[in-house]
C-alpha positions, 0 to 999 in steps of 0.5 A: 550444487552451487544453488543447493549451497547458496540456498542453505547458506541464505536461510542460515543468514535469514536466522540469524538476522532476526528477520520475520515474515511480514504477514505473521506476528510473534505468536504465530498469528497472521496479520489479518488479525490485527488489520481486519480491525481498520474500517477504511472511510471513502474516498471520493471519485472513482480513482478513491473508490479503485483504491478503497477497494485495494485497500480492503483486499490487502487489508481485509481479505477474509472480509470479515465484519465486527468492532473496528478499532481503527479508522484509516481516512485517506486523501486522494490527490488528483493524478499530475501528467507531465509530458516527457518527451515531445518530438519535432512537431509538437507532439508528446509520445510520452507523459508521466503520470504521478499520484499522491495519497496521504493517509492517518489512522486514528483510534476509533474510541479515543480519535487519537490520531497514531499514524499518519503518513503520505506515499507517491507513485509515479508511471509513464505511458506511450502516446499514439495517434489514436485517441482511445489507444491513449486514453485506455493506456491512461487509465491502466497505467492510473489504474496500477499506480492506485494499486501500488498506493495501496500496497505502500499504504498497506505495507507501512500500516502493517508495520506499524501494527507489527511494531505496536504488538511487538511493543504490547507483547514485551511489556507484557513478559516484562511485566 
């Protein structure tokens, strides 16, 4: 009973914050309408390749091809390793890892840049005596802060777009 009442009294809170699903747009379309119009250049090194590839699930599920309006460049900065912690005998047993990526969307027909924006992720992993074991928990870990890149890059252009085409469509009934 408590649950039941919780859940009514946090969807009459939810409407009237003004609050919207983020994947939908005032009139009912879904966002991959606005994102499918972003062409993603490439991104150098194996690390770039892993995030354009997230980058265009998120962005771009339904892969559908045409006209791009904009073009998201993205600058990839090398993964910094810090160790953490180190024992009695000069050992590290853990290291931080931190990648960085700044990003700008630019209009494909005037080149005019109208986002442009950095984001950070940061992780750690266990190091053991076994060099493969560390190496493999390396590149997992690489491999999850280049998806969370991509879902931060992602989220923030999704807004933008948002913002940009509830802007667009208030003008319009203004007009």
């Amino acid at each position: 009973m408590f649950y039941k009442n919780l859940l009514i009294f946090t969807i009459i809170l939810l409407t009237g914050c003004g609050f919207t699903p983020m994947n939908q747009i005032n009139n009912g379309q879904n966002v991959t309408s606005l994102t499918e119009k972003i062409a993603i250049a490439n991104i150098p090194n194996h690390d770039g390749y892993i995030l354009k590839k997230e980058l265009q699930d998120l962005l771009n599920p339904d892969k559908k091809t045409g006209e791009k309006e904009y073009i998201l460049v993205v600058s990839l900065k090398s993964p910094f390793y810090e160790d953490q912690t180190i024992q009695g005998d000069n050992f590290s047993s853990r290291e931080n890892t931190t990648i960085r990526a700044s990003f700008q969307l630019k209009n494909t027909q005037t080149q005019k840049l109208v986002l442009s924006d950095s984001t950070t992720a940061t992780g750690a992993y266990n190091i053991v005596r076994e060099p493969y074991a560390t190496q493999m928990a390396r590149n997992k870990l690489k491999t999850n802060l280049l998806k969370i890149i991509a879902n931060n890059i992602s989220v923030r252009i999704i807004s933008f777009l948002k913002s940009q085409e509830e802007k667009n469509e208030s003008q319009t009934v203004s007009n």
